[in-house]
C-alpha positions as CSV (number, residue, x, y, z in Angstrom):
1,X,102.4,88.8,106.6
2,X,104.1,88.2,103.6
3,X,107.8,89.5,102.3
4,X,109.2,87.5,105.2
5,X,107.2,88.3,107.8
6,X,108.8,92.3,107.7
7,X,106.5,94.8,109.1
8,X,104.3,96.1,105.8
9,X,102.7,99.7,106.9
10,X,101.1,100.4,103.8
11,X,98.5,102.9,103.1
12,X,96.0,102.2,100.6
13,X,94.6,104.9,98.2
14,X,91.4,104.3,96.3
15,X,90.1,107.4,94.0
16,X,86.7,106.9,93.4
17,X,83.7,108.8,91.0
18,X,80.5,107.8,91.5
19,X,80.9,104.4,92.7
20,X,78.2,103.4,94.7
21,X,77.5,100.1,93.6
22,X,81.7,98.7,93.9
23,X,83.0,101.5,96.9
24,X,81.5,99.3,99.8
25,X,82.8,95.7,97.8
26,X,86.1,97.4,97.3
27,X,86.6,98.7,100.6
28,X,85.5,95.2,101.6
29,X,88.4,93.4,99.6
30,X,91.2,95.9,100.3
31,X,90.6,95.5,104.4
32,X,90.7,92.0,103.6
33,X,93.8,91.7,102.1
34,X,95.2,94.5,104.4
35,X,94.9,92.4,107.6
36,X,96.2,89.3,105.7
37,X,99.3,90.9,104.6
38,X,99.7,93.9,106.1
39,X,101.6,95.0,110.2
40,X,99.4,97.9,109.8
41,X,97.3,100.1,107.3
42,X,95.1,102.6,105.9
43,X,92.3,103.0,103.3
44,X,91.9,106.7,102.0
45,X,89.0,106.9,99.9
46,X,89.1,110.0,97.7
47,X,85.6,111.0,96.6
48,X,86.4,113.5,93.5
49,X,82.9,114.8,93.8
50,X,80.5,112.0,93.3
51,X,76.8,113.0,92.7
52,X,75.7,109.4,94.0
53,X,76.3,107.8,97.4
54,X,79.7,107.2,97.3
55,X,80.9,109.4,100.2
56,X,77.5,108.6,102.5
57,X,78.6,105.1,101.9
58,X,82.3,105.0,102.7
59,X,80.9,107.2,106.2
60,X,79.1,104.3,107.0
61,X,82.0,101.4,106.5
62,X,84.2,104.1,108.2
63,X,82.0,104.6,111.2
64,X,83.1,101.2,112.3
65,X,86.3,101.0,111.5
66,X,89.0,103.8,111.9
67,X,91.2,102.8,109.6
68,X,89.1,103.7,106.6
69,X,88.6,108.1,105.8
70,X,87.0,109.2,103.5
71,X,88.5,112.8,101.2
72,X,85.7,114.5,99.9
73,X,86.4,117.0,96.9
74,X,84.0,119.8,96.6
75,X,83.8,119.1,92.9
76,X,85.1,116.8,90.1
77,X,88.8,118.2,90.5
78,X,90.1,115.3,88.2
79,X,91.9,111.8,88.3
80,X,95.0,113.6,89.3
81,X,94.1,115.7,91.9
82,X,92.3,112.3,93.4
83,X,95.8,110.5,93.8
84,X,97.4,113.9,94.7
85,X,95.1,114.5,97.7
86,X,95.3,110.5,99.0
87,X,99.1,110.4,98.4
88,X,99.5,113.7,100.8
89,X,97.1,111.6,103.3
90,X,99.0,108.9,103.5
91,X,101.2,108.5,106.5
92,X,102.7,105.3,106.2
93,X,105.9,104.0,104.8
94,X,104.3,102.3,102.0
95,X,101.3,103.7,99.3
96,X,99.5,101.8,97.2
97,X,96.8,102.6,94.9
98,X,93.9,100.9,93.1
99,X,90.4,101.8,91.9
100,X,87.5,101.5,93.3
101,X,85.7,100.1,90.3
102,X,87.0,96.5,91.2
103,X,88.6,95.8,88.0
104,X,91.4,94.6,89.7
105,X,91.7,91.8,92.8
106,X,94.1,93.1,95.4
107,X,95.1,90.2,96.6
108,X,97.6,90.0,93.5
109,X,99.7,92.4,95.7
110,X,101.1,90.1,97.5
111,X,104.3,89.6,95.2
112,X,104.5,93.2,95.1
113,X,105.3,93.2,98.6
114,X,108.4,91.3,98.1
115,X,109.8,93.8,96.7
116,X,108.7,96.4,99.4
117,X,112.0,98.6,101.0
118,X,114.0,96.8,98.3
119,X,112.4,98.8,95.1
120,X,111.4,102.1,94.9
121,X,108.1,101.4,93.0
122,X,106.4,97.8,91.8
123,X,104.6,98.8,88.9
124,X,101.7,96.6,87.5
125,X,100.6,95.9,83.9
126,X,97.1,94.1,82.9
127,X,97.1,91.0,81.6
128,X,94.0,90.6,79.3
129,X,92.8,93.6,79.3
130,X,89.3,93.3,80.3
131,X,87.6,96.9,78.7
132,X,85.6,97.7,75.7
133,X,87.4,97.3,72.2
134,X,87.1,101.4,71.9
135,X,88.9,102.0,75.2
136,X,91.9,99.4,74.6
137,X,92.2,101.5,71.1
138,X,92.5,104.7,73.3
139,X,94.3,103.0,76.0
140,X,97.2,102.3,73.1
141,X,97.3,105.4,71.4
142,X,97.1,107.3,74.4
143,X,100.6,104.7,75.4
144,X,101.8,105.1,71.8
145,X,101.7,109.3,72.5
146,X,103.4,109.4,75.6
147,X,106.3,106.8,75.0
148,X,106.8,108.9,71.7
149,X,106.8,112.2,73.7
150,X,108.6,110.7,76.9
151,X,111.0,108.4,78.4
152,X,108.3,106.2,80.3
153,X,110.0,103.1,82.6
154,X,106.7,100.6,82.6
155,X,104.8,98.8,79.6
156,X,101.4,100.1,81.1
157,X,101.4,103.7,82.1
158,X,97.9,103.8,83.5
159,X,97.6,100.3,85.1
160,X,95.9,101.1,88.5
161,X,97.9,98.8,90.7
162,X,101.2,100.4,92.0
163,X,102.5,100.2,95.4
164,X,105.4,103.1,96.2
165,X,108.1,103.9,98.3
166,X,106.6,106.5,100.6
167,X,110.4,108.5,100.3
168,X,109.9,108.6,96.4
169,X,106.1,109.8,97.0
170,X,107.3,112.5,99.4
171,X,110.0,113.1,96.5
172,X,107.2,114.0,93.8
173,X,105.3,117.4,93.7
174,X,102.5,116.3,91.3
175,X,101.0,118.7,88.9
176,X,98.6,117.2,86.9
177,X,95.2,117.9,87.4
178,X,93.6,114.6,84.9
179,X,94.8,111.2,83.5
180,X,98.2,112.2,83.1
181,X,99.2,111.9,86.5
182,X,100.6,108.6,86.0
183,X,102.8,109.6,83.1
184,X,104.4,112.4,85.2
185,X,105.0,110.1,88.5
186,X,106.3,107.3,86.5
187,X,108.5,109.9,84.0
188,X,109.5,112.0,87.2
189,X,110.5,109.0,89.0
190,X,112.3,107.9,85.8
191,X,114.6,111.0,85.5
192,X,115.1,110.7,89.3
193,X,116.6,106.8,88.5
194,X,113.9,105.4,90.6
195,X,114.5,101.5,90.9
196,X,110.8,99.8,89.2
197,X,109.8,96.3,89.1
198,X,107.1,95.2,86.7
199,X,104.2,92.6,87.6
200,X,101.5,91.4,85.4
201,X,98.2,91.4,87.1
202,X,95.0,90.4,85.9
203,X,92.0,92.5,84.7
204,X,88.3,92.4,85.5
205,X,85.2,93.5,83.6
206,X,84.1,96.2,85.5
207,X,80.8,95.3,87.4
208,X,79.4,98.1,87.6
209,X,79.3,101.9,86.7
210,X,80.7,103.9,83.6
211,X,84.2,104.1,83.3
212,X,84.9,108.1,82.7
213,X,88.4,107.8,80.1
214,X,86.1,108.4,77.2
215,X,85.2,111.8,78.6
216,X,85.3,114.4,76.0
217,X,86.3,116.8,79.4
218,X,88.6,114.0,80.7
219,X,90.2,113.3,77.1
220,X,90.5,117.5,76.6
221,X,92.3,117.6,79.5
222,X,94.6,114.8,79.2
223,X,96.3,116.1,75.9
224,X,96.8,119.9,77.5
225,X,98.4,118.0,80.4
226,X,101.0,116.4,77.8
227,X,101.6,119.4,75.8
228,X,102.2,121.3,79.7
229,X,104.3,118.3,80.7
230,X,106.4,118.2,77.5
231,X,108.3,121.2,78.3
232,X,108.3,121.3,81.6
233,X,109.9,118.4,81.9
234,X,112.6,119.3,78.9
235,X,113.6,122.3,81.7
236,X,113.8,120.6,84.6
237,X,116.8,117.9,86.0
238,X,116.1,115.6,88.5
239,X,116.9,117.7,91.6
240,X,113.9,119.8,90.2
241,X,111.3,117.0,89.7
């Protein structure tokens, strides 16, 4: 184990959206690193209503090995609801969450874990982002927005690689539905004065699959979440969040 050999419990959430050619991989290099580094853990794939094999697939790796669940949505609730759904799941004392699409390698965790009952949340940021030109151009307006609209405490609001304090998870009643979930846990834990360490970690071409943050749907959805989020959060004080 790393962190000086402390017990690490750490549950590990993976949203996921028609990922059948990465789910099995990913699941793969999560329960590796898991028993490297971790006392004990937990992989909670949330399927958000995959029309492929995702689900079927993570029932196989599951049936022969407890550790792994699988969360099936009915339908495509959204990015949000995903992490919502895993994050009430989780019962250990830490959470950590990645993608499924493998754009990330989780064994860069391991200084996160350092900083595990020490911070409330270690918060990653990609280092050479590896995504189309058209997506980093959204990616930074869609950053540009929300630091404009909100305090935000990290350089990378969406980066995919965060590991939390399970009492500042349990602290959190998430509302959003789409891609703004990150925003509100990071601006909720902000206004709370949430502790947050920042660690570059590096960024994969995706192998496989169609990233879904173009979405007209997902895109549509984002901004009403902001507007939403705006004043809700100008009303509320951090006993509220």
């Amino acid at each position: 184990m790393a962190a000086g050999d402390k017990p690490l419990r750490v549950s590990v959430v993976l949203p996921a959206f028609n990922e059948e050619a990465n789910i099995e991989q990913s699941i793969a290099e999560v329960t590796a690193v898991a028993e490297r580094l971790f006392s004990d853990h937990e992989v909670i794939v949330v399927d958000d209503g995959s029309t492929d094999r995702t689900a079927a697939l993570v029932r196989e790796v599951a049936a022969g090995d407890s550790r792994v669940r699988l969360l099936g949505h009915g339908g495509n609730r959204g990015y949000g609801e995903a992490l919502r759904s895993g994050f009430l799941a989780s019962r250990l004392d830490f959470v950590f969450f990645t993608d499924a699409d493998l754009q990330f390698d989780v064994n860069e965790i391991e200084p996160f874990l350092e900083y595990a009952g020490t911070v409330d949340v270690v918060a990653g940021y990609r280092l050479n982002r590896q995504d189309t030109r058209a997506r980093r151009a959204m990616a930074y307006g869609w950053n540009l927005l929300v630091r404009v609209l909100f305090y935000v405490p990290v350089r990378d609001i969406d980066c995919a690689f965060k590991l939390f304090d399970r009492r500042v998870i349990d602290a959190i009643d998430i509302q959003s539905v789409g891609a703004m979930v990150n925003t509100e846990l990071m601006v909720k834990l902000g206004r709370r004065g949430a502790s947050v360490v920042e660690i570059g970690v590096h960024h994969r071409p995706r192998p496989a699959g169609e990233a879904r943050g173009a979405n007209p749907r997902v895109i549509a959805t984002a901004f009403k979440e902001v507007m939403r989020m705006r004043s809700q959060l100008a009303s509320l004080d951090g006993r509220e969040l």
